[in-house]
DSSP file (Angstrom, degrees, kcal/mol; ACC not computed):
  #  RESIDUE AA STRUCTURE BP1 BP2  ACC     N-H-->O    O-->H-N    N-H-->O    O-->H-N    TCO  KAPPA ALPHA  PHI   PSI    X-CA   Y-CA   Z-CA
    1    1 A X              0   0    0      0, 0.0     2,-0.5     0, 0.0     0, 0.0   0.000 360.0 360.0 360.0 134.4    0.0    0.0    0.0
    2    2 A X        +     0   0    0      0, 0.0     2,-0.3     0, 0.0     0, 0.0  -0.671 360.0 144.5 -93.7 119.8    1.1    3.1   -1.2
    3    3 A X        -     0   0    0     -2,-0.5     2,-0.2    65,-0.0    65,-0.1  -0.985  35.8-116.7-155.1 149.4    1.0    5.7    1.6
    4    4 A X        -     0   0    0     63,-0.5    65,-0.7    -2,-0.3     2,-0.2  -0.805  25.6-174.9-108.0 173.8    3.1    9.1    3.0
    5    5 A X  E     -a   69   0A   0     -2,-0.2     2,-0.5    63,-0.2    65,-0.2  -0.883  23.9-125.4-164.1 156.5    4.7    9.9    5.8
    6    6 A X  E     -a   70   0A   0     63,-2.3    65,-3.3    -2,-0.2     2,-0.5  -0.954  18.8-161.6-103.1 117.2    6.6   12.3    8.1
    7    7 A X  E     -a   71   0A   0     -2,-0.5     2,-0.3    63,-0.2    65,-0.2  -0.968  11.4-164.9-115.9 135.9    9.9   11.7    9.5
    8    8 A X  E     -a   72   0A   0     63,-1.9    65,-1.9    -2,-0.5     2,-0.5  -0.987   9.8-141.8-120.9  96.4   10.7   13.6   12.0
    9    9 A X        -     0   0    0     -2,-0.3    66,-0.1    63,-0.2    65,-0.1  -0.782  18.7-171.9-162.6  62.4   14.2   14.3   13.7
   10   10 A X        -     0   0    0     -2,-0.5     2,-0.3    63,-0.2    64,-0.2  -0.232  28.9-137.6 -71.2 169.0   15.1   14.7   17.9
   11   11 A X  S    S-     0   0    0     63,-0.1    -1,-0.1    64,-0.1    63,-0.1  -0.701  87.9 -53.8-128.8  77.7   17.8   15.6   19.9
   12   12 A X  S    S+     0   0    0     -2,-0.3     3,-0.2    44,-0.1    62,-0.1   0.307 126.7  89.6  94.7  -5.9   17.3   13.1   22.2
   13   13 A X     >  +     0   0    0      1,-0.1     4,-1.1     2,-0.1    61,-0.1  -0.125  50.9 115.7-114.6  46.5   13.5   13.9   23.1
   14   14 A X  H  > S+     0   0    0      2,-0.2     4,-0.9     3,-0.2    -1,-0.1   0.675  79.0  43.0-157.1 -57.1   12.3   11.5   20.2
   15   15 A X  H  4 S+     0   0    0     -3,-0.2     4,-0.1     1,-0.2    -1,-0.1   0.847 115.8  45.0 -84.6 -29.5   10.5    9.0   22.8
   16   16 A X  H >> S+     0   0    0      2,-0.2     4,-2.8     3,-0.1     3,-0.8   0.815 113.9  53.6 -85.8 -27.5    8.8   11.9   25.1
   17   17 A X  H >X S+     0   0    0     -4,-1.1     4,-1.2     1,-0.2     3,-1.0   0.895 110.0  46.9 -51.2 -94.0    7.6   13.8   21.5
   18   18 A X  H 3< S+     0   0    0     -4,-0.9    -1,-0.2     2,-0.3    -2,-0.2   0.272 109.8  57.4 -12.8 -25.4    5.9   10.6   20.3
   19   19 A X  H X> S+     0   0    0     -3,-0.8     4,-2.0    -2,-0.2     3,-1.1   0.869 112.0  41.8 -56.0 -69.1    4.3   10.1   23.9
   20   20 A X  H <X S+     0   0    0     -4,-2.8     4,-2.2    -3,-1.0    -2,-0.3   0.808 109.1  53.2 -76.2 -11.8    3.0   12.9   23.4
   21   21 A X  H 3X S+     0   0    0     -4,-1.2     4,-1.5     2,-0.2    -1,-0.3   0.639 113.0  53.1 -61.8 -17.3    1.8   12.6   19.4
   22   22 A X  H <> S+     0   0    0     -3,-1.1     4,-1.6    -5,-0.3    -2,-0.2   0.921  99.8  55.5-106.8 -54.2    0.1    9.4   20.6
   23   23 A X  H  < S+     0   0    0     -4,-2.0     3,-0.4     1,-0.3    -2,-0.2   0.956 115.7  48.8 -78.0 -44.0   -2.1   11.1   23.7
   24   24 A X  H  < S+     0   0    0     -4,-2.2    -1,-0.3     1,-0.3    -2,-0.2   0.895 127.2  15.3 -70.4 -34.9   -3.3   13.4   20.7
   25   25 A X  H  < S-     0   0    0     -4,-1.5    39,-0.4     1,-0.2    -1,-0.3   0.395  93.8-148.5-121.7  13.8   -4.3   11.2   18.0
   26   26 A X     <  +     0   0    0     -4,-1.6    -1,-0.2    -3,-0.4     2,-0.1   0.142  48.6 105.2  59.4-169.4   -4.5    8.0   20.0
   27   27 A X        -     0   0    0     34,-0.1     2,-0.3    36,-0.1    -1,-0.2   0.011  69.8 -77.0  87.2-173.5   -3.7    4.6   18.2
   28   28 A X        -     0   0    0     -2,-0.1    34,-0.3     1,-0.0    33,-0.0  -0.953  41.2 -89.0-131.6 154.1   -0.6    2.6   18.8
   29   29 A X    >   -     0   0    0     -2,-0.3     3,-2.1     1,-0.2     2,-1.3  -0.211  46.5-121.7 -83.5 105.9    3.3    2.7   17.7
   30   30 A X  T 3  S-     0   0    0      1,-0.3    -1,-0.2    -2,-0.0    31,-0.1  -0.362  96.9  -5.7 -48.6  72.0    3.4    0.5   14.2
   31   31 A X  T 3  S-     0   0    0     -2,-1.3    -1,-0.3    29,-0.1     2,-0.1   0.472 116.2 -95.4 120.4   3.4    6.2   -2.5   15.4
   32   32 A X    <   -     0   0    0     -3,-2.1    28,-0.4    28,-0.1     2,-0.4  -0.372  63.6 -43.9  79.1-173.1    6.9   -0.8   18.9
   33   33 A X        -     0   0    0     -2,-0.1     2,-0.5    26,-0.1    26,-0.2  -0.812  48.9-149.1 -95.5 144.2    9.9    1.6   19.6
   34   34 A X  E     -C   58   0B   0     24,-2.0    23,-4.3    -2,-0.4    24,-1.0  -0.893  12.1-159.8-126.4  96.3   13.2    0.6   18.3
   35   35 A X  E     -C   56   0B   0     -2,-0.5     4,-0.5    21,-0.3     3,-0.3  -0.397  28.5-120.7 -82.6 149.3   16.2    1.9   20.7
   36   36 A X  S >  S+     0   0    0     19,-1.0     3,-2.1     1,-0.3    18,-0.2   0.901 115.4  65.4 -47.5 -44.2   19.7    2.1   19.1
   37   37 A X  T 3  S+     0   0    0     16,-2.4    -1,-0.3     1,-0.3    17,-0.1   0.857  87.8  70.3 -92.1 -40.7   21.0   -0.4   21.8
   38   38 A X  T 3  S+     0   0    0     -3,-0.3    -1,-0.3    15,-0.3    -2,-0.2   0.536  80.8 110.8 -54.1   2.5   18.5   -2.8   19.9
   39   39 A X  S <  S-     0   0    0     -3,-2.1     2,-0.4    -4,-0.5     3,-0.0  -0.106  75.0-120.3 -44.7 144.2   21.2   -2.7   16.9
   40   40 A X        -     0   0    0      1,-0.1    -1,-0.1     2,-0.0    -2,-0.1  -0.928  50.5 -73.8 -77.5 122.5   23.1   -5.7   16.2
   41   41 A X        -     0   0    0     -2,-0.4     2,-0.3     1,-0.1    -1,-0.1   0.140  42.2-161.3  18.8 111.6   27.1   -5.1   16.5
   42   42 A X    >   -     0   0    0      3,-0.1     3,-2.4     1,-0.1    -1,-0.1  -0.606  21.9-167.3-139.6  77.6   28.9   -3.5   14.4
   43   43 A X  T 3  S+     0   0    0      1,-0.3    -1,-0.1    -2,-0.3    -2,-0.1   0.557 100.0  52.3 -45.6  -3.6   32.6   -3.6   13.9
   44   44 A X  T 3  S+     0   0    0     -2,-0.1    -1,-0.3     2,-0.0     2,-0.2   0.689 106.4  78.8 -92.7 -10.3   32.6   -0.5   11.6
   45   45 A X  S <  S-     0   0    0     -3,-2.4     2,-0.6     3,-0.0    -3,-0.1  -0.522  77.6-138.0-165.9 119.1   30.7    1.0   14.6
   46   46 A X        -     0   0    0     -2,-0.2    -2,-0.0     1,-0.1    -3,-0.0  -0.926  42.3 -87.8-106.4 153.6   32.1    2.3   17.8
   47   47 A X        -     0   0    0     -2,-0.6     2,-0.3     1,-0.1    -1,-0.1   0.328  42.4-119.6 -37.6 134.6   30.4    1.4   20.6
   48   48 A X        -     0   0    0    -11,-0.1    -1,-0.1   -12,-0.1     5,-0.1  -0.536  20.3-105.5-102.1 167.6   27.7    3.3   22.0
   49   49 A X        -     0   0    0     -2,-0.3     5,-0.1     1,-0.1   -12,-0.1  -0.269  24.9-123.7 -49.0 144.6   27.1    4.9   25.0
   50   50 A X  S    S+     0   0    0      1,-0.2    -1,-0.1     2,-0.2     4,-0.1   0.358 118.7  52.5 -88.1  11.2   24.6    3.2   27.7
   51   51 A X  S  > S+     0   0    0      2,-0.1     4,-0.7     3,-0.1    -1,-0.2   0.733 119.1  33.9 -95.2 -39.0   22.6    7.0   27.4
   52   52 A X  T  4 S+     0   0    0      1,-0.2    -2,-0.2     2,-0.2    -3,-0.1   0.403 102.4  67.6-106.5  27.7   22.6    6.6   23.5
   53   53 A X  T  4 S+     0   0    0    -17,-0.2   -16,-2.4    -5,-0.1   -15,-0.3   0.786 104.6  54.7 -85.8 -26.1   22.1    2.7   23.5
   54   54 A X  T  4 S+     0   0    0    -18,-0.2    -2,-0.2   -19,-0.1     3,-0.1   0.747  87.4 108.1 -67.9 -25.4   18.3    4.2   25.2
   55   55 A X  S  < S-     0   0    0     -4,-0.7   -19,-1.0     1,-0.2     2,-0.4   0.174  83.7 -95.4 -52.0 176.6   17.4    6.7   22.2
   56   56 A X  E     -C   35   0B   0    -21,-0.2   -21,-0.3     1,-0.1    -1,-0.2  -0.787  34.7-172.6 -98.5 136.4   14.8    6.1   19.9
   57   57 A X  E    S-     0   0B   0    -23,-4.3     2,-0.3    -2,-0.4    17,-0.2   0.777  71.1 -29.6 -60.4 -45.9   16.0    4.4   16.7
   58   58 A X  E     -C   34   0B   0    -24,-1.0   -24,-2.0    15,-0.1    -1,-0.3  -0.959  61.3-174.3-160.6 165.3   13.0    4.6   14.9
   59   59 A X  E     -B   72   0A   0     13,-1.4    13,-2.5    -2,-0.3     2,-0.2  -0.929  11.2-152.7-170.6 160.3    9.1    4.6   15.8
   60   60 A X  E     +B   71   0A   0    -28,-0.4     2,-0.3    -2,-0.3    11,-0.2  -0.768  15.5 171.9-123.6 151.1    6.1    4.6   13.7
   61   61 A X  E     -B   70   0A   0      9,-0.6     9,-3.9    -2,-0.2     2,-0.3  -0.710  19.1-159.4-170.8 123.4    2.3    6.2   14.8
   62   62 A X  E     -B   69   0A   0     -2,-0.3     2,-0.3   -34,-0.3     7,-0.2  -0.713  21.6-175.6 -90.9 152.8   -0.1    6.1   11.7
   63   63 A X  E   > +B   68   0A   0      5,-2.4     5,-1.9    -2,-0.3   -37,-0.1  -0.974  57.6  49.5-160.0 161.7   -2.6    8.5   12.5
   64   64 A X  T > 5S-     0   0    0    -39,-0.4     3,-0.6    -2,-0.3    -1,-0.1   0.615 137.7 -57.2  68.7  33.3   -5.9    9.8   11.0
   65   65 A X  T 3 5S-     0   0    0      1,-0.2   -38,-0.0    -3,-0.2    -2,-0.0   0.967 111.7 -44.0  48.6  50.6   -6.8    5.5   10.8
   66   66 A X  T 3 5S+     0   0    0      2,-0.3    -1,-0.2     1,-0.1    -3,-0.1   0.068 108.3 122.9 102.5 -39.0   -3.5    5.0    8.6
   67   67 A X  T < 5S+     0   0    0     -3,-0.6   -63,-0.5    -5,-0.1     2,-0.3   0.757  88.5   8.5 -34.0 -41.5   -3.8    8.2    6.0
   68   68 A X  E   < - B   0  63A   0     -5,-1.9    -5,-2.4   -65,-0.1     2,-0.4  -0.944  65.1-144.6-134.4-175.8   -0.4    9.1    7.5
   69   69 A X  E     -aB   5  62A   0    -65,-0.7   -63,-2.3    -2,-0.3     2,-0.8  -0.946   3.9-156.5-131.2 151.6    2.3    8.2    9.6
   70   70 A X  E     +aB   6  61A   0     -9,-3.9    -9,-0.6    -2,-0.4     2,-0.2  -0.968  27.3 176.1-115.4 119.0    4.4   10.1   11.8
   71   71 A X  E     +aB   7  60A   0    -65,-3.3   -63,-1.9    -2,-0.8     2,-0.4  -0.973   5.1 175.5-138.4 160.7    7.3    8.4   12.1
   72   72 A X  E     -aB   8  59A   0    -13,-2.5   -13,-1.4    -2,-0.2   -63,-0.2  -0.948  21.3-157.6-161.7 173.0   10.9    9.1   14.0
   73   73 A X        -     0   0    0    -65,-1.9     2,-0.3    -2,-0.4   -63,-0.2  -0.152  28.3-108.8-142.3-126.9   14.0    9.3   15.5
   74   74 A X        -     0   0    0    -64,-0.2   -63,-0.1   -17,-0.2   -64,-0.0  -0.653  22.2-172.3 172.8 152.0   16.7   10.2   17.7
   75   75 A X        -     0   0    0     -2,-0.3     8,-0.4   -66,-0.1     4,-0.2   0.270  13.0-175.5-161.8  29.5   19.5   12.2   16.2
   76   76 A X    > > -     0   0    0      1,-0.1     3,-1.6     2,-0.1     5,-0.8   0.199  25.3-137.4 -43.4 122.1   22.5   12.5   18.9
   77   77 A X  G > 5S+     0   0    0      1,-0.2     3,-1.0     2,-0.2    -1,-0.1   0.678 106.1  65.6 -42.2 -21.1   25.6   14.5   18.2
   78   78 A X  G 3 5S+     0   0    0      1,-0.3    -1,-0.2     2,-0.1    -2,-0.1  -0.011  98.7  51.0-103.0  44.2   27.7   12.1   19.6
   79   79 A X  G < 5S-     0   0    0     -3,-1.6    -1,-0.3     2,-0.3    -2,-0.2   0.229 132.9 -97.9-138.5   7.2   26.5    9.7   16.4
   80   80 A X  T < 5S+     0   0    0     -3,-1.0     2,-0.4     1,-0.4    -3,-0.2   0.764  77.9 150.1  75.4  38.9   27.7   13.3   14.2
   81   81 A X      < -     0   0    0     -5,-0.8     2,-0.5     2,-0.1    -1,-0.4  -0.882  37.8-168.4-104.7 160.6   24.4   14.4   14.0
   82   82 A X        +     0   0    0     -2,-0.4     2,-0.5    -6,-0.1    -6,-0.1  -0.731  21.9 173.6-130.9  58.0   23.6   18.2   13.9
   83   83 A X        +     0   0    0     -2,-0.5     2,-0.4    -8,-0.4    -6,-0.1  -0.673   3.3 174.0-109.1 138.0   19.8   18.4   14.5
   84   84 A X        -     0   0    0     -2,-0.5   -75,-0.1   -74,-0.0    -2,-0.1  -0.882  40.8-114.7-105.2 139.4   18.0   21.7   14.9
   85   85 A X        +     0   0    0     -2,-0.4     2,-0.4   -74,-0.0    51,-0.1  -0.352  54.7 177.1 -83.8 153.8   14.7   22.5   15.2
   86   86 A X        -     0   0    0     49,-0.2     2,-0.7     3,-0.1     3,-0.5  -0.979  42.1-107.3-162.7 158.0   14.2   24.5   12.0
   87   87 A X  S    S+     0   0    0     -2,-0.4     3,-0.1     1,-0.2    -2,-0.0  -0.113  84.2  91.5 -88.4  28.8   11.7   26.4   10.0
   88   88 A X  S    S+     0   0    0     -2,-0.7     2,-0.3     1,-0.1    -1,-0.2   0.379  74.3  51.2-122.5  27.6   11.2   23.9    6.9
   89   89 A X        +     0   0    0     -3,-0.5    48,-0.5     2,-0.0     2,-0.4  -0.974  46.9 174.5-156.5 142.1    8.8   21.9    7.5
   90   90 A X        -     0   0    0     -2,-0.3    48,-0.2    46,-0.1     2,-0.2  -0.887  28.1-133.9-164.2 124.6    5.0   21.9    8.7
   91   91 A X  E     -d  138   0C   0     46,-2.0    48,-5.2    -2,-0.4     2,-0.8  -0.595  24.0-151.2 -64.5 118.5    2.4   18.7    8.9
   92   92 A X  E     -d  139   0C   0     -2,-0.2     2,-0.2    46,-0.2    48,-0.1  -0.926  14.8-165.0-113.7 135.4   -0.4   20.1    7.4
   93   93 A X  E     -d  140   0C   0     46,-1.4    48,-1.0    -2,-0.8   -29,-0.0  -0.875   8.2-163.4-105.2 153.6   -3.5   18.2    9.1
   94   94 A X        -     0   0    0     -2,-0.2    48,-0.1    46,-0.2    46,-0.1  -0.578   7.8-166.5-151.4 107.3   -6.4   18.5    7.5
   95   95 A X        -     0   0    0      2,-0.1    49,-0.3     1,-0.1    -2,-0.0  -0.305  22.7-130.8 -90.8 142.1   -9.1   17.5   10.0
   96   96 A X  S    S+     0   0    0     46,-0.1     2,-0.4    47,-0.1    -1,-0.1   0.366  89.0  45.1 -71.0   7.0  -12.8   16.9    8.6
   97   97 A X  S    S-     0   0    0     47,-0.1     4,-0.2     1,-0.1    -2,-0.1  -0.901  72.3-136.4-134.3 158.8  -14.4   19.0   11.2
   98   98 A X  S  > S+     0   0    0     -2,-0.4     4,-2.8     3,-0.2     5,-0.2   0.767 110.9  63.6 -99.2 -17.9  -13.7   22.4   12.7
   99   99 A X  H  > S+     0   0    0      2,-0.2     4,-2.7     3,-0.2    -1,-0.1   0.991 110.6  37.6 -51.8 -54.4  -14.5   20.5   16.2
  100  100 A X  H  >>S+     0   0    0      2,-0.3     4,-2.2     1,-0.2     5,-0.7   0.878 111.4  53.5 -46.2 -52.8  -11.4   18.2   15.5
  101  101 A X  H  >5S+     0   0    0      1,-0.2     4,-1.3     2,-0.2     5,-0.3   0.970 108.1  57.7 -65.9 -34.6   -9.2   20.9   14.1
  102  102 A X  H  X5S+     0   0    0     -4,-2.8     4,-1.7     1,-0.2    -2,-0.3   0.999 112.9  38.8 -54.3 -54.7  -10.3   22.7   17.6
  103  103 A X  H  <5S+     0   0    0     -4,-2.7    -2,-0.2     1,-0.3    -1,-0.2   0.604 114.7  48.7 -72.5 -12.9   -8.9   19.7   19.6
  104  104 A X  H >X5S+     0   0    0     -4,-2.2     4,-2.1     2,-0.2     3,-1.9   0.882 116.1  44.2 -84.0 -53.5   -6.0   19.0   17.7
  105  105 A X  H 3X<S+     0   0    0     -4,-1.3     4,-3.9    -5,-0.7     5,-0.2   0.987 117.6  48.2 -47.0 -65.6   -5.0   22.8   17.7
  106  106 A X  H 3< S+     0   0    0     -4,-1.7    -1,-0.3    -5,-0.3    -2,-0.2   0.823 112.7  41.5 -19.5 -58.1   -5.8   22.9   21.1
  107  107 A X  H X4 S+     0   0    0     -3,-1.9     3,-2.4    -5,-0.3    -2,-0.2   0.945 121.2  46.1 -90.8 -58.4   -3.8   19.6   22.5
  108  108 A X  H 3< S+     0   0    0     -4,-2.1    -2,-0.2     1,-0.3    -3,-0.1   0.565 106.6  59.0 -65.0  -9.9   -0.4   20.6   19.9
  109  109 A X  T >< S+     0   0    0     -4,-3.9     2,-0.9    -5,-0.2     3,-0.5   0.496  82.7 100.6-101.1   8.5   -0.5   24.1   21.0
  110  110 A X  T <  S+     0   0    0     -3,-2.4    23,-0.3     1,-0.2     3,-0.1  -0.313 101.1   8.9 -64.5  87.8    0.0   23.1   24.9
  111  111 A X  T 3  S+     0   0    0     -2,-0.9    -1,-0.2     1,-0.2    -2,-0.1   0.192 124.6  86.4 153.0 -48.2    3.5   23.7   25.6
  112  112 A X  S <  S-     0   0    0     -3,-0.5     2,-0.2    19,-0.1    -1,-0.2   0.588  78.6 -92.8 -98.1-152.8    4.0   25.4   22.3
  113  113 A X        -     0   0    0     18,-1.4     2,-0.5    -3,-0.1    18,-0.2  -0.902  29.4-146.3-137.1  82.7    3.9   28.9   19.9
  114  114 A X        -     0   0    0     16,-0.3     3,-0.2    -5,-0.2    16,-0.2  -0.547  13.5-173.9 -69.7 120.5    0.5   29.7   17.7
  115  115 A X  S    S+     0   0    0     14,-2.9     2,-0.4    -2,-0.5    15,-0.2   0.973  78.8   9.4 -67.3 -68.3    1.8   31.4   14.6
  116  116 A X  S    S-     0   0    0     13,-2.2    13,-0.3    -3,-0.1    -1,-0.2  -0.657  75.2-128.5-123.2  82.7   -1.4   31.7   14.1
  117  117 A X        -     0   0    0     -2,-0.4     2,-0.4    -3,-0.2    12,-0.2   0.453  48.5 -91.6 -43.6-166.5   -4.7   31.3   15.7
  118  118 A X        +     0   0    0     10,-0.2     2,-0.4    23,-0.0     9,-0.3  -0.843  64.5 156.7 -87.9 119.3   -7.8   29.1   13.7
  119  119 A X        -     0   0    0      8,-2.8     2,-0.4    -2,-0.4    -3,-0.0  -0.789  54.8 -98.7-146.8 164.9   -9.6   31.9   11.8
  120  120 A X        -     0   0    0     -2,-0.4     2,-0.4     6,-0.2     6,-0.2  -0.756  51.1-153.1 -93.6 126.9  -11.7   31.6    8.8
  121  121 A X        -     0   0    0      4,-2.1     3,-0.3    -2,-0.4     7,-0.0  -0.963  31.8-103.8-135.1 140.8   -9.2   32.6    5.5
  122  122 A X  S    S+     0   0    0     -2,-0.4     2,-0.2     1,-0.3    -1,-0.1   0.430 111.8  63.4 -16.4 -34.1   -9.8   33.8    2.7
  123  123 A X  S    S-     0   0    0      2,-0.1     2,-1.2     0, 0.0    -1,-0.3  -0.640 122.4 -95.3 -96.0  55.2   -9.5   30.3    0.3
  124  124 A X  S    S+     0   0    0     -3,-0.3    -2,-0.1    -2,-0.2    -3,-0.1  -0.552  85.5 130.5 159.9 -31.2  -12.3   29.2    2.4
  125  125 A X        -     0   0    0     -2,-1.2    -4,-2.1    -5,-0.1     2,-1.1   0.001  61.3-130.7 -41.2 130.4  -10.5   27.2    5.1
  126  126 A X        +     0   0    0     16,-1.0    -6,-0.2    -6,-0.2    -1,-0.1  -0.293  54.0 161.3 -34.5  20.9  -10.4   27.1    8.9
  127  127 A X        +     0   0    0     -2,-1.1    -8,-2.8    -9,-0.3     2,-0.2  -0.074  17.2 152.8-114.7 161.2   -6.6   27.4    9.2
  128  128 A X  E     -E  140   0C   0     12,-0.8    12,-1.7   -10,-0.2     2,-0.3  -0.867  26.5-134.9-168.6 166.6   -4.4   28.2   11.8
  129  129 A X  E     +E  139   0C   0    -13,-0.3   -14,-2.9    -2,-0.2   -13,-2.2  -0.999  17.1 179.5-155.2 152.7   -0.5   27.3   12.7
  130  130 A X  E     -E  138   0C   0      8,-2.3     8,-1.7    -2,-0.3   -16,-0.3  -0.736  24.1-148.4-137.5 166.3    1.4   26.3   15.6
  131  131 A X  E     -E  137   0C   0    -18,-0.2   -18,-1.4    -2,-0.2     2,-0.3  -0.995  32.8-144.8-122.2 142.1    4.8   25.3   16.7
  132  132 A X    >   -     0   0    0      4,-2.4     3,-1.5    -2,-0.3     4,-0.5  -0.771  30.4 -87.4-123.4 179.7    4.6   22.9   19.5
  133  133 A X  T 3  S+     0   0    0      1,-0.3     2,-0.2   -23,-0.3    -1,-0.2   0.684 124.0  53.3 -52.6 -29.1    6.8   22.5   22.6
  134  134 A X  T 3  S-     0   0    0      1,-0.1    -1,-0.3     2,-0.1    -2,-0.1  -0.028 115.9-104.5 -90.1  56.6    9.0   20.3   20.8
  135  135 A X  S <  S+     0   0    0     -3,-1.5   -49,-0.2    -2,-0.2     2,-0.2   0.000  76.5 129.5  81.8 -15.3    9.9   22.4   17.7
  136  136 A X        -     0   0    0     -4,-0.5    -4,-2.4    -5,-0.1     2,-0.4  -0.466  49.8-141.2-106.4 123.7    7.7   20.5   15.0
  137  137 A X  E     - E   0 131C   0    -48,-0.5   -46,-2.0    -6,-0.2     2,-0.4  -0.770  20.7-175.0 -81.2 124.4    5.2   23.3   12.7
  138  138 A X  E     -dE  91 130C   0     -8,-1.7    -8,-2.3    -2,-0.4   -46,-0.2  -0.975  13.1-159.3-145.3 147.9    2.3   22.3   12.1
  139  139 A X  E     -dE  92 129C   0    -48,-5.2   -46,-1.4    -2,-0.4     2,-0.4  -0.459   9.2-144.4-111.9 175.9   -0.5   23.9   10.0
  140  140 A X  E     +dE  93 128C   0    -12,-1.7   -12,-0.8   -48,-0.1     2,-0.5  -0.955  16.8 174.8-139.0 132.7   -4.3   23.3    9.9
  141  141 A X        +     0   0    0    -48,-1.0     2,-0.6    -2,-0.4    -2,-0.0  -0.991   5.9 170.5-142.5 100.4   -6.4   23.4    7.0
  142  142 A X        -     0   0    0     -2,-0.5   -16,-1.0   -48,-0.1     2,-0.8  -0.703   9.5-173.4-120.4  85.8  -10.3   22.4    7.8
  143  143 A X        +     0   0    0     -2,-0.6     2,-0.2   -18,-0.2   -47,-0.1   0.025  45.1 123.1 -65.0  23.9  -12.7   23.1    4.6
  144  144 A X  S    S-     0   0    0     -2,-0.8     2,-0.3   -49,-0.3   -18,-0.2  -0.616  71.5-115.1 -79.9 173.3  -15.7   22.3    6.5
  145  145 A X              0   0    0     -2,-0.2   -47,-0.1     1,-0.1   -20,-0.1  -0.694 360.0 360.0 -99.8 153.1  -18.0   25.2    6.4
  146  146 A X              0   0    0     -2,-0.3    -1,-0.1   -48,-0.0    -2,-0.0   0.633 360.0 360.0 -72.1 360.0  -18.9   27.3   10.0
């Protein structure tokens, strides 16, 4: 099945983000969580630390019943990664109700920074945008009518 997805990028908060992605849109983590220390050995590899054997390797959370997936990781400097929270990317939901689009707005902006409250815009939409306490933009696009 042919499907998209969001991957998504910590520094080290990978497992508490994804807690919280889960209390918002319910359902449950596609295969479990997968920590680096679950890796096989790797003689090209140097060993890791018993803080970054606990990071997330990867995790999966379809949400909307499967439409996408949010999926993620871990991304520690001491594995020579450089990750930043950054301003190129936004998850545009676009929830079939303006109730929904309240509660999702609502739940992602706890913590966080609204760009923009939920307003009725001009292209007909419901929209509003948020940044939420762990870095991630996300926009809202709801075309029911008020």
């Amino acid at each position: 099945m042919a499907r998209v997805s969001t991957y998504l990028n910590f520094p080290g908060q990978c497992e508490q983000a994804f807690s919280f992605y889960r209390a918002v849109f319910g359902g449950e983590f596609e295969g479990g969580l997968h920590r680096f220390g679950d890796m096989p050995p790797n003689s090209e590899c140097p060993p890791l630390s018993e803080a970054d054997r606990q990071l997330v390797m990867h995790v999966s959370l379809p949400i909307f019943g499967g439409a996408h997936v949010l999926m993620g990781s871990d991304a520690p400097d001491s594995m020579g990664f450089d990750c930043k929270g950054g301003n190129n990317l936004y998850i545009n939901l676009q929830p079939d109700t303006r109730a929904e689009t309240d509660r999702l707005f609502a739940a992602l902006a706890e913590g966080g920074t609204v760009e923009t409250p939920l307003q009725n815009m001009f292209w007909g939409a419901y929209f509003g945008s948020l940044k939420d306490r762990f870095g991630i933009q996300w926009m809202f696009n709801c075309e029911q009518a008020p």
